[in-house]
C-alpha positions as CSV (number, residue, x, y, z in Angstrom):
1,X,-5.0,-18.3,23.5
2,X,-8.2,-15.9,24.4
3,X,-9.2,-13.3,21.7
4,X,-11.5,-11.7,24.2
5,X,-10.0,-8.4,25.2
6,X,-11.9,-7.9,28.8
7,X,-10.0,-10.7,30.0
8,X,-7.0,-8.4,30.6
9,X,-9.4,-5.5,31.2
10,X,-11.5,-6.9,33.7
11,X,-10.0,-4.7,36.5
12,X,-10.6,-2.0,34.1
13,X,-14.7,-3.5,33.8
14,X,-14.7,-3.6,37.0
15,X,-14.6,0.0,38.3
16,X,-15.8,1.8,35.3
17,X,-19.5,-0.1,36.2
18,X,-18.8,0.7,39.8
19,X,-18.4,4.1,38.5
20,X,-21.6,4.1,36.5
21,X,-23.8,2.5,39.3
22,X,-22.8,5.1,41.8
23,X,-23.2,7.9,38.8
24,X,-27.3,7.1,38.3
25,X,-27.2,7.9,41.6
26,X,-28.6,11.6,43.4
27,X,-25.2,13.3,43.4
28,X,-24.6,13.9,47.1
29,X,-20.9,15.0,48.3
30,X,-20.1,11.7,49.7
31,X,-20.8,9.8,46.6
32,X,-19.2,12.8,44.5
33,X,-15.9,12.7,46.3
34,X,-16.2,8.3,45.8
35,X,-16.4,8.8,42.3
36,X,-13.9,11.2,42.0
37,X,-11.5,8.4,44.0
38,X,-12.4,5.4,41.4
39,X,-11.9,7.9,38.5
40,X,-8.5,8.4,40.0
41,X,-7.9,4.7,39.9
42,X,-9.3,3.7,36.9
43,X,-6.6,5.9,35.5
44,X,-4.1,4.4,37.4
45,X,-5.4,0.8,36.8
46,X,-5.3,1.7,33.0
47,X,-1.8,3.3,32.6
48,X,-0.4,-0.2,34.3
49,X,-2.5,-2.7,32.5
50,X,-2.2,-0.8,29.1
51,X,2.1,-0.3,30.0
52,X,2.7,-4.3,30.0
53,X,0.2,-5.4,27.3
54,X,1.9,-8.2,25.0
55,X,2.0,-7.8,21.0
56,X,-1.4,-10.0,21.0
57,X,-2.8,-8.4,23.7
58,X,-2.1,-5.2,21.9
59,X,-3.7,-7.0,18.7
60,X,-6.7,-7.9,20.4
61,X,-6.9,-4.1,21.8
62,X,-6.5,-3.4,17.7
63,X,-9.6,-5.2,16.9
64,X,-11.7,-4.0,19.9
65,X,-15.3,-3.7,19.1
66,X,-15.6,-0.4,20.2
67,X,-12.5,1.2,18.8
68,X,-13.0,4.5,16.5
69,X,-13.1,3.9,13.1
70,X,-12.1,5.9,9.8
71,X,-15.7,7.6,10.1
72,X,-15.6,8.0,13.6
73,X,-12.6,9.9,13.2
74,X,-13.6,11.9,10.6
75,X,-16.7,13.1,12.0
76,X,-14.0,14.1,14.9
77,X,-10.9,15.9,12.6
78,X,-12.6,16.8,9.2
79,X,-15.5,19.4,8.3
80,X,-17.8,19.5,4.9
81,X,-16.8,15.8,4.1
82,X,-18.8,14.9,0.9
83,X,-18.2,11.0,0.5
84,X,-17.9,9.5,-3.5
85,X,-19.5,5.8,-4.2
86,X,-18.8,3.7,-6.6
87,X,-15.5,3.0,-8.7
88,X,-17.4,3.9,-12.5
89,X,-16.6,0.3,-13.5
90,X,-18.3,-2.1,-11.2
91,X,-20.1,-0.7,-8.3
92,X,-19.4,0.4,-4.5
93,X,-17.4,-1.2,-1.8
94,X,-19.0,0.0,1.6
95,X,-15.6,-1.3,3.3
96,X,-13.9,1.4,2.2
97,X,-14.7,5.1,2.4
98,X,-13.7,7.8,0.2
99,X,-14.8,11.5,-0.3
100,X,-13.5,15.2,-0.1
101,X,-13.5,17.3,2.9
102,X,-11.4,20.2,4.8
103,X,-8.8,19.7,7.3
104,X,-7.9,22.7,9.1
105,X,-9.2,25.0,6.8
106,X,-7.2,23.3,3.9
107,X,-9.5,21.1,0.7
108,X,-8.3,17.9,1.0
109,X,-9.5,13.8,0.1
110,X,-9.9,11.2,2.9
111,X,-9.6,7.7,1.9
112,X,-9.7,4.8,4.8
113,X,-11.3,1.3,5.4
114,X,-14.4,0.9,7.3
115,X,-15.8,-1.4,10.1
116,X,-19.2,-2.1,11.3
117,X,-20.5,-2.0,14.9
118,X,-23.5,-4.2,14.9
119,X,-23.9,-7.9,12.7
120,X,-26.1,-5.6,9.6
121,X,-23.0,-2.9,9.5
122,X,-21.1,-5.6,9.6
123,X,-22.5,-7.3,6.5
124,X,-22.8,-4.0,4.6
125,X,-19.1,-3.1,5.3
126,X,-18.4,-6.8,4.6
127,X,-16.3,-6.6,8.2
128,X,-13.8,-4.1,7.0
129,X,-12.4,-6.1,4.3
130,X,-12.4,-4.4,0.5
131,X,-13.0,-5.6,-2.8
132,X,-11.8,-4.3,-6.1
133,X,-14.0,-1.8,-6.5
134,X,-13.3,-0.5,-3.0
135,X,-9.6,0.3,-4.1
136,X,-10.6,1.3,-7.8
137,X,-12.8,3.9,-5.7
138,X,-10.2,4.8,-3.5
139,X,-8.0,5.5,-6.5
140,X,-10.4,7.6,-7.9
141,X,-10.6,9.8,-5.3
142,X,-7.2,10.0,-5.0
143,X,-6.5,10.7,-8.6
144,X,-9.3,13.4,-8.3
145,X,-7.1,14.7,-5.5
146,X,-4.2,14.3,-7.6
147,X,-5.7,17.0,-9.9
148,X,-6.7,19.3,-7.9
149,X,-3.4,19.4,-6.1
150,X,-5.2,18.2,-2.5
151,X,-3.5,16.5,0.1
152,X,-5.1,12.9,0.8
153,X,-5.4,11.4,4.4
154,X,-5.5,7.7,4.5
155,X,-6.9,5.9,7.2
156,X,-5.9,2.0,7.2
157,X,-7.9,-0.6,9.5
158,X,-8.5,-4.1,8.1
159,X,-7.8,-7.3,8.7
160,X,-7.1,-8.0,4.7
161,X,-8.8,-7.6,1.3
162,X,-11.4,-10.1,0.7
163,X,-10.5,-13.3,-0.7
164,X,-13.4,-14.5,-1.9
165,X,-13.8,-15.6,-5.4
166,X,-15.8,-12.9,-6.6
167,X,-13.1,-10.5,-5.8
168,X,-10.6,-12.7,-7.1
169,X,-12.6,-13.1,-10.4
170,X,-12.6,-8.9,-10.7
171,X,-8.9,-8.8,-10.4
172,X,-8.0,-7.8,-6.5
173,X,-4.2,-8.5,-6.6
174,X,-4.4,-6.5,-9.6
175,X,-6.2,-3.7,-7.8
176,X,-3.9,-3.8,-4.9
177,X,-0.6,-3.8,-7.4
178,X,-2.1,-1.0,-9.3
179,X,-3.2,1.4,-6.1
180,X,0.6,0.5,-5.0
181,X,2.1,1.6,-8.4
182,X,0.0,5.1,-8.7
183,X,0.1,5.8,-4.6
184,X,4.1,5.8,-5.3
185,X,3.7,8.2,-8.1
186,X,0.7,10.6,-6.6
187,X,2.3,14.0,-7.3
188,X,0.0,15.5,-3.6
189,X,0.9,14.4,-0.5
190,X,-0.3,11.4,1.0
191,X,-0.4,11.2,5.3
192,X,-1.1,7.6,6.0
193,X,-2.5,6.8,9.7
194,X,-2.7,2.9,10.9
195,X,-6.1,3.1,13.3
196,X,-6.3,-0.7,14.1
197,X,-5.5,-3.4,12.5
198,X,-3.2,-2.6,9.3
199,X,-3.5,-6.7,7.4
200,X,-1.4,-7.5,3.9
201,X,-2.2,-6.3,0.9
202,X,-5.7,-4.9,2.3
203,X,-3.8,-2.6,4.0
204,X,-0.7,-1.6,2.1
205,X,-3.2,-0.8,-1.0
206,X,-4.1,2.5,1.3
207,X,-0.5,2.9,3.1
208,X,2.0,4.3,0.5
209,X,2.2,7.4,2.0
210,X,5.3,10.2,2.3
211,X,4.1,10.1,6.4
212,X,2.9,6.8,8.2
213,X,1.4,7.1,11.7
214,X,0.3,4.1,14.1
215,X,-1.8,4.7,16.6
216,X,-0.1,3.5,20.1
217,X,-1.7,0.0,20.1
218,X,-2.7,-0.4,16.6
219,X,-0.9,-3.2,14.4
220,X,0.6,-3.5,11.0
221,X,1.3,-6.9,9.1
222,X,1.5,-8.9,6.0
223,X,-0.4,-12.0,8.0
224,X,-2.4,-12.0,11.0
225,X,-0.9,-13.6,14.0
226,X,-3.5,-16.5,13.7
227,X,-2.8,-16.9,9.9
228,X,1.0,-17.2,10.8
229,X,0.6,-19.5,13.3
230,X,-1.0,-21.7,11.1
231,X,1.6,-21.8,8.6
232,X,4.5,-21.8,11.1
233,X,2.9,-23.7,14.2
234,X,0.3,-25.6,12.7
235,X,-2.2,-24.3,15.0
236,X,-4.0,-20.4,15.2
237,X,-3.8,-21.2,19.3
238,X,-0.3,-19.8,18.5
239,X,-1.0,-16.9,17.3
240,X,0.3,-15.3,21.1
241,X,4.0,-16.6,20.3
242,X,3.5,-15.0,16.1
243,X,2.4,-12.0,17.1
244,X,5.3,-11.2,19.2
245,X,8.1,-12.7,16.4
246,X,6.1,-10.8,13.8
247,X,7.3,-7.1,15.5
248,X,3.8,-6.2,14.0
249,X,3.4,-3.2,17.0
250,X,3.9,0.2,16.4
251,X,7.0,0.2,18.5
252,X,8.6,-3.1,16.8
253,X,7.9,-0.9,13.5
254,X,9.2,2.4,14.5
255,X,12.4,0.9,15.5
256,X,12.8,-0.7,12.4
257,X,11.9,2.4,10.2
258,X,8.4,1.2,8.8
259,X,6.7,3.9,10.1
260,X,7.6,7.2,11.0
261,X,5.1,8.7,14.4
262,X,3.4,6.8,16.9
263,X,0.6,8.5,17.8
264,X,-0.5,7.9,21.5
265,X,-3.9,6.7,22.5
266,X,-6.3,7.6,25.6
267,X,-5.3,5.7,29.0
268,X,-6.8,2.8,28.7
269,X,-7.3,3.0,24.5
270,X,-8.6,5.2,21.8
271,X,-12.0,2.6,22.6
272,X,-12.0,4.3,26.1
273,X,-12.4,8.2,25.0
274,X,-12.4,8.6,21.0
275,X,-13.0,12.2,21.3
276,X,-9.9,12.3,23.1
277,X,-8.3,9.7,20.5
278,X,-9.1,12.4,17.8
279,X,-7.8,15.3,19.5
280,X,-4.6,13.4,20.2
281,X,-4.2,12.4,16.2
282,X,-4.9,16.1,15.2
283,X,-1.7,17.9,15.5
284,X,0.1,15.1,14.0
285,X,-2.1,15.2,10.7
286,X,-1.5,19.1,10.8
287,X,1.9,18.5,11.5
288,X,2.9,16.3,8.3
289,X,0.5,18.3,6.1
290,X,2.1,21.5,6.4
291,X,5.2,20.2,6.0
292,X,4.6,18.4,3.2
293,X,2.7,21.0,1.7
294,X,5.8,22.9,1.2
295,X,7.6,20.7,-1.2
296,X,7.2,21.1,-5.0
297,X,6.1,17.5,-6.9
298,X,9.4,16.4,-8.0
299,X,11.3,16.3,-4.5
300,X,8.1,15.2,-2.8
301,X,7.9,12.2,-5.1
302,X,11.8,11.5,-4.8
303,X,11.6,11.7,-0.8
304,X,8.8,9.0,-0.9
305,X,10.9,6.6,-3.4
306,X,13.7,7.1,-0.9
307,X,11.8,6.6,2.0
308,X,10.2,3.3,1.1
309,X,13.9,2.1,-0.7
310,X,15.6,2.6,2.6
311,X,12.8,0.1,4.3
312,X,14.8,-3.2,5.3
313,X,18.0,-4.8,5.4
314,X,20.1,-7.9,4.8
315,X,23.4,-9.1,5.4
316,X,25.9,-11.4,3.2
317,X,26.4,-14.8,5.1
């Protein structure tokens, strides 16, 4: 088992530095038309890596280092956002992000976890994975949204709430449960996208929503492959063989009715052009909003119960 995603990409590595060596160089017509040539098959070498990847692989593209997160992308779909800190009863979660903003011309509230890139971000955003007070301040926001009769955009991208004691001592199942219980009865619309890595109860405390998107090779589970493997195999070296009996992709979920849009990514990953990653997201956003936006409170409240009724199935034996 490798969790290093350049393993598969290497090819990919490979020409995109070939690419920027001959770039620093005096742009002649020769090397022009060469780099022109390697852009041409890096796109082709991308498409047929990124066609064949594995559920782990795809998990391990999830997690990439350089994959947008819920700022990124709302530095790249949302204007005016003003960000809210703190959940008024304990203090402020960095690993999750919350404020008001406009979409498309339209007030609305963003609410999504948040990464860091280097080892301090890291620490400050306690690697993506929330407390109580992050999902009290999520709720806040949301109840805020709630009154104002805004739409709320959730962005979901962690690898689980944080199980440390200190969370655990200021309730974090209870957070979770509650966010769950008042998400279902929000009387706004609520358009959830899965960026990366969707984990447990982390993630479902953001993702009861009357839209769910995935990005193309983002992931959604109750475990992570490694913690499944462990259970189930005895060993995390496993977590290849979980990750595909899981059906955590966005294509395992969509046929199953979890979610409802896949959103596709750049060739080669939203990692390789988030700009592009953004744009790509947009009219999907838009899309749900406005039709969302057209239902009165009581249907669009009934339509989510339904929707997340319908979710599974079982059979008498």
């Amino acid at each position: 088992m490798s969790a290093d995603p350049s393993q598969f990409e290497e090819p990919i590595l490979r020409i995109r530095k070939q690419i920027e060596e001959l770039s620093a160089q005096e742009p002649e017509p020769a090397r022009l038309a060469e780099i022109a040539e390697l852009q041409s098959k890096l796109t082709k070498v991308s498409s047929e890596i990124y066609s064949k990847l594995t559920p782990w692989q795809k998990t391990l593209v999830a997690r990439h280092p350089q994959r947008p997160y819920t700022l990124d992308f709302v530095s790249l779909l949302f204007e005016d956002f003003l960000e809210v800190h703190g959940d008024r009863k304990f203090g402020d979660d960095a690993a999750v992000v919350a404020g008001l903003a406009s979409f498309r011309g339209q007030a609305c509230a963003v609410v999504g976890h948040q990464k860091g890139r280097n080892t301090k971000e890291k620490v400050i955003r306690n690697f993506g994975q929330p407390r109580p007070e992050g999902f009290r301040k999520a709720l806040r926001v949301m109840k805020m949204a709630a009154k104002f009769k805004l739409p709320v955009f959730s962005f979901i991208d962690t690898q689980g709430a944080y199980p440390g004691v200190g969370a655990e001592e200021r309730g974090q199942a209870e957070a979770i449960a509650v966010n769950l219980r008042e998400m279902a009865a929000l009387p706004v619309p609520i358009v959830v996208t899965v960026l990366g890595e969707g984990g447990s109860g982390g993630a479902l405390a953001l993702g009861v929503g009357d839209r769910v998107n995935m990005l193309e090779y983002s992931v959604y589970s109750v475990i992570s492959p490694e913690g499944c493997a462990a259970i189930l195999w005895k060993s995390a070296a496993s977590a290849p063989e979980a990750a595909a009996a899981m059906k955590i992709t966005a294509q395992d979920l969509k046929r199953l009715g979890v979610i409802d849009e896949i959103v596709p990514e750049p060739v080669g990953g939203a990692h390789a052009d988030p700009a592009k990653a953004g744009e790509l997201l947009s009219p999907y956003l838009e899309k749900a909003m406005k039709e969302l936006m057209k239902l009165k409170p009581a249907l669009l409240l009934e339509e989510r119960y339904k929707k997340f009724r319908k979710m599974g199935f079982y059979e008498k034996g």
